[in-house]
C-alpha positions as a printed NumPy array, in Angstrom:
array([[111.254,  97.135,  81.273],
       [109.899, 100.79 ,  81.848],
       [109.107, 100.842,  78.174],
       [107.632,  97.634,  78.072],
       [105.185,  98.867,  80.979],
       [104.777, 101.828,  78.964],
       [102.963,  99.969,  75.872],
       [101.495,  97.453,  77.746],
       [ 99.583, 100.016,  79.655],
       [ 99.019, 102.189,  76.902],
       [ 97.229,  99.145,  75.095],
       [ 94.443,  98.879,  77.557],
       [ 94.506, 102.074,  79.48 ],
       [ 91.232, 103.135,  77.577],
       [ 89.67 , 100.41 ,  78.951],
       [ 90.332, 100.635,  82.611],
       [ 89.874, 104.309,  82.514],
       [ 87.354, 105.328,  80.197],
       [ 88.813, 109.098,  80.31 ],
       [ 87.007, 111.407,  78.237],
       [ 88.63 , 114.607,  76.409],
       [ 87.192, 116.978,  78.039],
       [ 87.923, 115.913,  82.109],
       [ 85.375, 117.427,  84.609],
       [ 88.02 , 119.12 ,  87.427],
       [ 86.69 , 118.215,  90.59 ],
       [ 86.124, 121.608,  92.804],
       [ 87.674, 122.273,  95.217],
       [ 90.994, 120.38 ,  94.518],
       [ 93.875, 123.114,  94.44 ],
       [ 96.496, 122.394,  91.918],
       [100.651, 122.043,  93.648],
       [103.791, 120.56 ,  92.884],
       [106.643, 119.154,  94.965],
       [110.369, 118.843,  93.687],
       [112.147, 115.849,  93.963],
       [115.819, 114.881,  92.576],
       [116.057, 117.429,  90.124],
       [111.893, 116.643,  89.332],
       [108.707, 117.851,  89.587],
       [105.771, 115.929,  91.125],
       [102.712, 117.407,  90.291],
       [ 99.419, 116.782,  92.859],
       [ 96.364, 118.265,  93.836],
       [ 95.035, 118.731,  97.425],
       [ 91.442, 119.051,  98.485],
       [ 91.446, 120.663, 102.343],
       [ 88.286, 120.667, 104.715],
       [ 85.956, 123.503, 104.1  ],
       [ 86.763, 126.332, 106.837],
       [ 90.332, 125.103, 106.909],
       [ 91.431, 126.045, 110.442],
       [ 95.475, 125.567, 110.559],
       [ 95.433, 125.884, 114.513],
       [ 93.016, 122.339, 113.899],
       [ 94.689, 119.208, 113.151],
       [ 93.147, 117.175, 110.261],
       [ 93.932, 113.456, 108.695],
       [ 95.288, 113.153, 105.32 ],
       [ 94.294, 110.97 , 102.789],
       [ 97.174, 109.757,  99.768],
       [ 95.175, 108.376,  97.063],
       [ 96.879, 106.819,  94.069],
       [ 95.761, 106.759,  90.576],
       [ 95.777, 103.935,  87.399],
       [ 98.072, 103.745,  84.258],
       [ 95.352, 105.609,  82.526],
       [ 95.787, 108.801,  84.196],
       [ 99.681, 109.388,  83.962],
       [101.149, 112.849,  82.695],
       [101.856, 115.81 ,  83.404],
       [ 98.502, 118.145,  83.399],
       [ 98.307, 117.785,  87.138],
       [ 94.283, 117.074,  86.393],
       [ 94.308, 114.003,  84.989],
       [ 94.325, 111.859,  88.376],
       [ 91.197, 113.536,  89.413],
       [ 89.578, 110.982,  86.949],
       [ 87.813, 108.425,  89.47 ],
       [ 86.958, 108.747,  93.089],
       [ 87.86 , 112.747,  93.51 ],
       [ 84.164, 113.966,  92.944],
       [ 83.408, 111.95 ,  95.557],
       [ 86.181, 113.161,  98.177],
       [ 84.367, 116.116,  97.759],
       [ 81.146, 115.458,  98.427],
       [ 82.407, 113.144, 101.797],
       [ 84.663, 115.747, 102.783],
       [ 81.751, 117.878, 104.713],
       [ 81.395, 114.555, 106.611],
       [ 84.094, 113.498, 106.853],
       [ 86.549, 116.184, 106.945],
       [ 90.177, 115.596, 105.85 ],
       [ 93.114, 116.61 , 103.382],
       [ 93.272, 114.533, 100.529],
       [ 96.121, 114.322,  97.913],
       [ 96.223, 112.931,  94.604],
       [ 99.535, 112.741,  92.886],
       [100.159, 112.663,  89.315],
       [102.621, 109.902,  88.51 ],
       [104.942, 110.565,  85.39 ],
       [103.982, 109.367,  81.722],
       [107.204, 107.09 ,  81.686],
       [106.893, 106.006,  84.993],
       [105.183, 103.92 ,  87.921],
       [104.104, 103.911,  91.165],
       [104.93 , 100.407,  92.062],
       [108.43 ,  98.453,  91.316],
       [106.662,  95.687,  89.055],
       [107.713,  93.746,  85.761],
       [104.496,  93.093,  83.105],
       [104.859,  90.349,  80.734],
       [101.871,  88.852,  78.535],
       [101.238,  85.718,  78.73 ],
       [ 98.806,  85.023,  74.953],
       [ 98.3  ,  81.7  ,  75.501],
       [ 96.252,  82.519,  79.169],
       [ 95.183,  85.497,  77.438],
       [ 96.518,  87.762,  80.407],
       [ 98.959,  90.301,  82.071],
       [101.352,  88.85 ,  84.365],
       [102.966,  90.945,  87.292],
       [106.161,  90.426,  89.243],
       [106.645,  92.1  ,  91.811],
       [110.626,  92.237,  93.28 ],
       [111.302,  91.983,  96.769],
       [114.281,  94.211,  97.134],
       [114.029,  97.214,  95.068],
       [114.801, 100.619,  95.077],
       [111.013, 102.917,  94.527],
       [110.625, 104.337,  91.239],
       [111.048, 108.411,  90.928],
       [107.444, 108.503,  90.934],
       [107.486, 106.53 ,  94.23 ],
       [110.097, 108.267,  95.454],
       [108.619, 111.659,  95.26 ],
       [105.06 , 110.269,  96.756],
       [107.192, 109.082,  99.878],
       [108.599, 112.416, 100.185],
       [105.881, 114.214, 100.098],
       [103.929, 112.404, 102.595],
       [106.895, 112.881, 105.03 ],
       [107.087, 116.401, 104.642],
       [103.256, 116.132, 105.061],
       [103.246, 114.899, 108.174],
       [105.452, 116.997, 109.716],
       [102.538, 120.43 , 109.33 ],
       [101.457, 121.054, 112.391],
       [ 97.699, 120.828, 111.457],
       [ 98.08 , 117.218, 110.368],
       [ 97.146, 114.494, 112.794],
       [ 99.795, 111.764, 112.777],
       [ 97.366, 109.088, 113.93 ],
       [ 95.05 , 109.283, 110.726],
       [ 97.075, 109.296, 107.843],
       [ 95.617, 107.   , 105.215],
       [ 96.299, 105.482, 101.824],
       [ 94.561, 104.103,  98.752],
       [ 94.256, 103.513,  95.256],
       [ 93.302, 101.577,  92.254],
       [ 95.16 ,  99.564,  89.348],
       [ 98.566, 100.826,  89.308],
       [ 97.857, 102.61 ,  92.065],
       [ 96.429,  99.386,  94.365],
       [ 99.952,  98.212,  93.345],
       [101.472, 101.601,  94.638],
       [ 99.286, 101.575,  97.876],
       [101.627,  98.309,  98.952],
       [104.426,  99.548,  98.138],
       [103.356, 102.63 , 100.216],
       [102.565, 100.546, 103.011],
       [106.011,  98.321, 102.865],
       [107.902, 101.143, 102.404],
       [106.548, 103.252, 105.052],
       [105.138, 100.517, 107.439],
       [104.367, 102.638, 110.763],
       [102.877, 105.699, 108.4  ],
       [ 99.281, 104.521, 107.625],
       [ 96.097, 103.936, 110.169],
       [ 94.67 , 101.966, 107.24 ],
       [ 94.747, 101.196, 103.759],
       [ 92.439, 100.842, 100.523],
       [ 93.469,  98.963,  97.194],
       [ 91.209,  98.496,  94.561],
       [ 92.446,  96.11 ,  92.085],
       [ 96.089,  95.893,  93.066],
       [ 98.654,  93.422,  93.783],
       [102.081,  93.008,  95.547],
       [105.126,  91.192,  96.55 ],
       [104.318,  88.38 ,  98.76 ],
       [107.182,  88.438, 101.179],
       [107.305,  92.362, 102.064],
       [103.817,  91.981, 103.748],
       [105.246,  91.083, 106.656],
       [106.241,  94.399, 107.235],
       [102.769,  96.148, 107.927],
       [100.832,  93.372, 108.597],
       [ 99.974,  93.772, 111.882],
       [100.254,  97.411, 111.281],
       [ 97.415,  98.88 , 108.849],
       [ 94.14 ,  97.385, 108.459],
       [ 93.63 ,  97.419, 104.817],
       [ 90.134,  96.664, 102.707],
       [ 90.717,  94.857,  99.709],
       [ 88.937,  95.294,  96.406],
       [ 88.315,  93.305,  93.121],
       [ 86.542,  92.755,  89.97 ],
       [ 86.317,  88.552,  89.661],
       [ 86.187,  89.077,  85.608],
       [ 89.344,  91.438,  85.417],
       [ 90.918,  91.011,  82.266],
       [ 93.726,  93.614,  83.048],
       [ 95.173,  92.933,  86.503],
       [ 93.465,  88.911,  87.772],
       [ 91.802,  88.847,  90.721],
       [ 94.334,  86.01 ,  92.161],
       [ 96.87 ,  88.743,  92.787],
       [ 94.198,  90.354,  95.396],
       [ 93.425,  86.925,  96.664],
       [ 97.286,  86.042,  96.811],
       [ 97.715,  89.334,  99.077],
       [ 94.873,  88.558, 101.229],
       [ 96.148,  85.085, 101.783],
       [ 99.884,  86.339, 102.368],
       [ 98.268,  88.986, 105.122],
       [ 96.176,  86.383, 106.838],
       [ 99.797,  84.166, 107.321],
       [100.997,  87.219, 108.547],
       [ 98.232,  87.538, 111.284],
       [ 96.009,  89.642, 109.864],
       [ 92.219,  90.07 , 109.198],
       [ 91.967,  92.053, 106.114],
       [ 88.422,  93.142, 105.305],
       [ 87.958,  91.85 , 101.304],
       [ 84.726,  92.531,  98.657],
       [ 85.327,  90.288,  95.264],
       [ 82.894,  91.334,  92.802],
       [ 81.152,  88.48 ,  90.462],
       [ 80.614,  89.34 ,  87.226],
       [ 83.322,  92.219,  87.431],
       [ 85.866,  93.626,  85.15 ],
       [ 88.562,  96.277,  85.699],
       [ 86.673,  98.8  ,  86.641],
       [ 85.844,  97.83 ,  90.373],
       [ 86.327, 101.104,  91.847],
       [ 82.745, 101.646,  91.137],
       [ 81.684,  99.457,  93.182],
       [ 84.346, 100.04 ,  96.105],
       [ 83.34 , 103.606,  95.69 ],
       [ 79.614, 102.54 ,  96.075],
       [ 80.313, 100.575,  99.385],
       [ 78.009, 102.464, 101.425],
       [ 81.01 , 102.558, 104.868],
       [ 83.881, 103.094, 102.183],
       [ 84.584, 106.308, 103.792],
       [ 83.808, 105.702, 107.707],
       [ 84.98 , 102.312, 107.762],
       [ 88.627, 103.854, 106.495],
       [ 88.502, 107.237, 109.317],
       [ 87.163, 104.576, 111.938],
       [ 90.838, 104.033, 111.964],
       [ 93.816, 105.534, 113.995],
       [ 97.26 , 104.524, 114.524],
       [ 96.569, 103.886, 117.993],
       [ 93.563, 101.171, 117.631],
       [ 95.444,  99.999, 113.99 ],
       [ 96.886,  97.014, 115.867],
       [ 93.84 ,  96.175, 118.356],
       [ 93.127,  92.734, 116.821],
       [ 94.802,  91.352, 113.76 ],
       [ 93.935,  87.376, 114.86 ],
       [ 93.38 ,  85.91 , 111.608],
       [ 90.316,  84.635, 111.155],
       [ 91.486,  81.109, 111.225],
       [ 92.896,  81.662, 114.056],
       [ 89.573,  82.847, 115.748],
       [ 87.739,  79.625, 114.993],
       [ 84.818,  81.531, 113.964],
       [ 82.091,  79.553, 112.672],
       [ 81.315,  81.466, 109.53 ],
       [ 84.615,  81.124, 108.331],
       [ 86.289,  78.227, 109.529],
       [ 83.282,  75.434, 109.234],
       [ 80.574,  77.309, 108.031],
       [ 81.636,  78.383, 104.902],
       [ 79.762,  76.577, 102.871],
       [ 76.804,  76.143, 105.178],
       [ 73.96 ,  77.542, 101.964],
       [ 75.689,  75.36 ,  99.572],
       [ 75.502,  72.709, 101.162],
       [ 71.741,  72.86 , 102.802],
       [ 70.762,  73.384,  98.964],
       [ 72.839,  69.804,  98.302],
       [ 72.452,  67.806, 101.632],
       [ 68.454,  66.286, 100.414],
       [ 69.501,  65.719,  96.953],
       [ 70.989,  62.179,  95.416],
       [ 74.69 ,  62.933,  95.27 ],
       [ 75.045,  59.107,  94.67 ],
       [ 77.224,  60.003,  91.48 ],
       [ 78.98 ,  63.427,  93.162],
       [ 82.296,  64.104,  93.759],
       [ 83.468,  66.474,  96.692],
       [ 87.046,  68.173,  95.663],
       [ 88.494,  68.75 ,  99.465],
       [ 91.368,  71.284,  99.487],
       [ 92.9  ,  74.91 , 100.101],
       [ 93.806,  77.689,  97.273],
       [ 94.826,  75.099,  94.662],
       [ 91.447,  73.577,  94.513],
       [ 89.552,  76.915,  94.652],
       [ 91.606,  77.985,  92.498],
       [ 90.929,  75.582,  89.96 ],
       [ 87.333,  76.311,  90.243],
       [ 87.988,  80.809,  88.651],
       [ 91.495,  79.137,  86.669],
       [ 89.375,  76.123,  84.615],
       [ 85.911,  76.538,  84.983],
       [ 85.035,  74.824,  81.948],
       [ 86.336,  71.673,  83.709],
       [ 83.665,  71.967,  86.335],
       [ 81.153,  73.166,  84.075],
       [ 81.539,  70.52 ,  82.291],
       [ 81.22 ,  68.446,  85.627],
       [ 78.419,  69.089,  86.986],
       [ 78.794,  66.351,  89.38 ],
       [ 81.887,  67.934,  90.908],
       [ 81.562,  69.792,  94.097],
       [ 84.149,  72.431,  95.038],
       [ 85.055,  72.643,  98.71 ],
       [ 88.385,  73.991,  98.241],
       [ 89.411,  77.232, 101.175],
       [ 92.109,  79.386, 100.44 ],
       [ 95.027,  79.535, 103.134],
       [ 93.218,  76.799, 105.19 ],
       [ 95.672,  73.817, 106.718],
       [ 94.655,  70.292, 106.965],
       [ 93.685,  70.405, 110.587],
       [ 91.238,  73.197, 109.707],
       [ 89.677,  71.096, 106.569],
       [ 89.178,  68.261, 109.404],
       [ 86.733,  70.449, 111.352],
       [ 84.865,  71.374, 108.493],
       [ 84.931,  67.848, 107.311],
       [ 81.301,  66.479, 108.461],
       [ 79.488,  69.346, 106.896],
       [ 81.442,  69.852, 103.477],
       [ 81.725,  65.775, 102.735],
       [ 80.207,  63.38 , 104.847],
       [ 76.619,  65.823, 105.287],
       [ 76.71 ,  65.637, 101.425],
       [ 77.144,  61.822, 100.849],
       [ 78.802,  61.638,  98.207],
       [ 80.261,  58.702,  95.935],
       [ 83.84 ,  60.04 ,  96.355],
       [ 86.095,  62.696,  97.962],
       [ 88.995,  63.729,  96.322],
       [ 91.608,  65.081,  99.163],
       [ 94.071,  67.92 ,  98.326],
       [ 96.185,  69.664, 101.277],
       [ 99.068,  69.936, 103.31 ],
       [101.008,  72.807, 101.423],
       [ 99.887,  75.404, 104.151],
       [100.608,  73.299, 106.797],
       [104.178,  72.844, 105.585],
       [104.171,  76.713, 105.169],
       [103.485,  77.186, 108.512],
       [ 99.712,  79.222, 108.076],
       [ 98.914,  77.756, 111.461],
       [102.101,  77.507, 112.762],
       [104.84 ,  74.84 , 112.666],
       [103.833,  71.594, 112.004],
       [105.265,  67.744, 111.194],
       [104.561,  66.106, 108.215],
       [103.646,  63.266, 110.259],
       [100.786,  65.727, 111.891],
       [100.175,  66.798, 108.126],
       [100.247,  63.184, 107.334],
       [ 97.806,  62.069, 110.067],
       [ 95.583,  64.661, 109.667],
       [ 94.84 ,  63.459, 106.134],
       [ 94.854,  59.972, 107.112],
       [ 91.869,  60.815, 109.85 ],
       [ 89.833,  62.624, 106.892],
       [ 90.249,  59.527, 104.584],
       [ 89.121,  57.464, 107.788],
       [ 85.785,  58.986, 108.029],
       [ 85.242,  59.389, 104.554],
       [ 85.426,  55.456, 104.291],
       [ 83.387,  54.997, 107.221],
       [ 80.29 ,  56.938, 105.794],
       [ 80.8  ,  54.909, 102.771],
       [ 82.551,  57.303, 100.56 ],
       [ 85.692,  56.506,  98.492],
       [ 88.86 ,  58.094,  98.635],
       [ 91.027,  59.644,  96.391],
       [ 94.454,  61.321,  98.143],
       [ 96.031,  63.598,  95.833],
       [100.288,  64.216,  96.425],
       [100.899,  67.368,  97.155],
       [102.271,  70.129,  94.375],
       [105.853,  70.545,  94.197],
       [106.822,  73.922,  95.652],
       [110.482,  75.153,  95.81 ],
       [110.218,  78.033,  97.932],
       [107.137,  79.998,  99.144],
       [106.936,  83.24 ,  98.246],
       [105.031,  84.618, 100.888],
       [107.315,  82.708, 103.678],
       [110.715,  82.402, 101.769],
       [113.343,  79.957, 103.123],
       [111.478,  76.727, 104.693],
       [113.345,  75.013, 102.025],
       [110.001,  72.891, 101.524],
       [110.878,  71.033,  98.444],
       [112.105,  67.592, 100.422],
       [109.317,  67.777, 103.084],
       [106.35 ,  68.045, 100.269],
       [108.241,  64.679,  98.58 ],
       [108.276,  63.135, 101.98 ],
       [104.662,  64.012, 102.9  ],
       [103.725,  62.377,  99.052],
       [105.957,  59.028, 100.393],
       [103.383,  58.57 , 103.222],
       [100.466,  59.398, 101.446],
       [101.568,  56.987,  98.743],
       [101.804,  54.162, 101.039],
       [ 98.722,  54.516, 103.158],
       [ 96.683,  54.791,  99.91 ],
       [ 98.104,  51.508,  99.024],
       [ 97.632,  50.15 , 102.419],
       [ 94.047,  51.403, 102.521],
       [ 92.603,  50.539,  99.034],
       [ 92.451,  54.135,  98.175],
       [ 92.777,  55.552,  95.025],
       [ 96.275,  57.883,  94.491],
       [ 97.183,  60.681,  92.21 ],
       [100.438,  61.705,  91.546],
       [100.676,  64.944,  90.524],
       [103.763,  66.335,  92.001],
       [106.057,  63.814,  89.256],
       [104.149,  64.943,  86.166],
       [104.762,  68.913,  86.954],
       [107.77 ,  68.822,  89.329],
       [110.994,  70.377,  87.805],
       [114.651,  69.863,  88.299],
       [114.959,  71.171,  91.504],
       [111.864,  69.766,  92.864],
       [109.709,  72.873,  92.598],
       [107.412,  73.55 ,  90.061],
       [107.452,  73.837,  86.081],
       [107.421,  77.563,  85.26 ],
       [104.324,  77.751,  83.072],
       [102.512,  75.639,  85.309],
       [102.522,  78.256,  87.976],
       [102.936,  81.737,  88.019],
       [104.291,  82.007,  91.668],
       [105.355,  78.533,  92.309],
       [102.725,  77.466,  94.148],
       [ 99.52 ,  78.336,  92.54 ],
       [ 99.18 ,  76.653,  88.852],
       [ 98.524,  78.064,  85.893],
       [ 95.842,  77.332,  83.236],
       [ 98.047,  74.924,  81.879],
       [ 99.101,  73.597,  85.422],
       [ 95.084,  72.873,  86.204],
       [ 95.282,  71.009,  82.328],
       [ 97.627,  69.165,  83.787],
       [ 95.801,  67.68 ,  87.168],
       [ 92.73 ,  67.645,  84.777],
       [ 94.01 ,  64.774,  82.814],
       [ 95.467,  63.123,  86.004],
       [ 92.297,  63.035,  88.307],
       [ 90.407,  62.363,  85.189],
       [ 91.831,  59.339,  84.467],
       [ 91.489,  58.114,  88.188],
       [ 87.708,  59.064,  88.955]])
């Protein structure tokens, strides 16, 4: 697998990189190594002007892409170093920048191609030991902060492409390290979030239009750390391809929003922000949207109601809603069905429309909000469908997607409740005069979860997974 990371990366590390031949060296970096397991690990560290070793300083771990592998010890300097240079007057600190190996990476991931998406795919294991390279990072960071001129309570981590994927591994690896994190362009295993959480405060980067590494492995992070109770700070970038550490690098509070931080103050507040009931995020979401929509005919519109699977859709297919003008996206990522019923008035009924089309219930039986029935889930949906039909708009309940096991809360053993939720919904659609779509029997598999290349983490479809509801809802509206 190390070899088939090798050529994939090679393939299109020109184009996240865009290294030159002849590499500027950043000044002030000062070229070191550190031996690990028989190894050297090559870095470069940047200290405060006036270094004072009586003074205590933070430190700053910044991880590089695929593109800059080797074993120069100059290479990593590519993107963002200049610029720890000219913030390091301000904000004064010890930065590091590691050189990961040719042959090597800093995250445990596998990296297939998928042709017929036109894509990378990334797995990410949950039990694993590091790689060398990883190895050798953690190593040095704990002989780091043992100097007496570091200052334990602002240690902080980042990085971009391979090294967004390295900067979780960091964090899951060394949970209680890190007053906060960066990761541009990154992703992650699910389930090990849990660990630093409600630890680090992280900002989140992405380029919407990245062709290397999607932007739904950012978005499937962010979701995993707001289950977790946590408010991670996020930028997605429309229009955006790899290269989004430009703009994370242009953020004008990159820098001072990341030494803001201490290990102290890390865990302060890490509510969720569904959990806040804020306004802006929990009802208001789509307040412009909508004021643009609410004094136009919307006699023939449709209103798609729903969580991550229907916002999804919207980045996954948008040729389907392109080609739809008529259809009107109010899906939320992470949300639960008793959040979608207080944002119900101004995302549907404000807009009256000709029909809703209701798709939810796989957070609640995940637990985003906590523990809930499926008669709750069931009800909830029930009381949406309710007011719909009293404002004159008709219904369409969709079944929920199969889902074997969650990845980001493993073990619920969801597989029978999701069929039993789809048995109620089923029968009050009958019992109502609502329209129903099955979906869960056309891409269910043997063991009630979903069909492999309809998802690519067994909850969120595919390309081919959204072809699939296509034809389905299609048919019924």
């Amino acid at each position: 697998m190390r070899i088939m990371i090798f050529i994939l990366f090679c393939a299109f590390a020109k184009a996240a990189t865009a290294q030159s031949s002849s590499l500027k060296k950043s000044t002030g970096f000062e070229a070191k190594t550190f031996e690990h397991k028989g190894k050297t690990l090559g870095y470069q560290m940047l200290k405060p002007k006036n270094f004072d070793p009586n003074k205590t300083y933070p430190v700053h771990l910044f991880l590089h892409g695929a593109g800059e592998r080797g074993d120069d010890n100059t290479a990593q300097l590519t993107h963002g170093s200049e610029l720890f240079v000219q913030k390091n007057d301000e904000f004064p600190a010890i930065i590091i920048f590691p050189q990961c190996p040719k042959d090597d990476y800093w995250a445990q991931v596998d990296i297939t191609r998928n042709e017929q998406m036109g894509e990378n795919i990334f797995s990410f294991p949950e039990v694993s030991e590091p790689t060398w390279a990883m190895g050798a990072v953690i190593s040095l960071m704990d002989e780091m902060v043992k100097k007496v001129y570091v200052d334990k309570s602002r240690i902080y981590v980042g990085g971009l492409s391979m090294g967004g994927m390295g900067t979780y591994e960091m964090l899951h690896r060394r949970p209680d390290m890190f007053a906060a994190a960066t990761a541009i362009c990154g992703g992650g295993n699910l389930a090990n979030i849990k660990n630093w959480a409600s630890k680090t405060p992280i900002w989140i980067f992405h380029g919407e239009d990245d062709g290397v590494v999607p932007a739904r492995y950012s978005k499937l992070i962010t979701e995993a750390l707001m289950r977790n109770e946590a408010t991670p700070k996020i930028s997605f970038y429309p229009n955006v391809k790899h290269n989004s550490w430009d703009n994370a690098f242009s953020e004008p509070d990159f820098f001072s929003w990341i030494y803001s931080h201490t290990w102290e103050d890390a865990n302060d507040d890490c509510t969720p922000q569904w959990l806040k009931f804020e306004e802006k995020v929990l009802i208001n979401r789509f307040k412009e949207e909508n004021e643009k929509l609410v004094d136009q005919n919307n006699d023939y519109s449709v209103v798609f109601m729903g969580d991550s699977i229907t916002e999804g859709w919207l980045e996954t297919s948008p040729d389907f809603w392109e080609s739809h003008p008529e259809f009107i996206n109010r899906g939320v990522s992470g949300q639960t069905t008793s959040q979608m019923l207080l944002r119900f008035r101004q995302d549907v009924i404000a807009l009256k429309p000709k029909k809703v089309v209701i798709l939810a219930g796989t957070n609640d039986i995940a637990g985003n909000t906590g523990k809930t029935s499926i008669e709750t889930v069931a009800h909830n949906l029930f009381t949406m469908a309710d007011l719909a039909k009293a404002h004159n708009i008709s219904v369409v309940l969709c079944s929920v997607l199969p889902v074997y096991d969650y990845p980001w809360e493993t073990g619920l053993e969801p597989a029978q409740k999701i069929i039993d939720l789809n048995g109620m919904i089923k029968t009050y659609a009958a019992q109502n005069n609502h329209t129903y779509v099955d979906y869960h029997t056309a891409m269910k598999n043997e063991r009630n979860g979903m069909q492999s290349d309809l998802t690519y983490d067994g909850v969120h479809c595919t390309e081919a997974g959204y072809l699939v509801m296509e034809k389905l809802i299609s048919a019924k509206i």
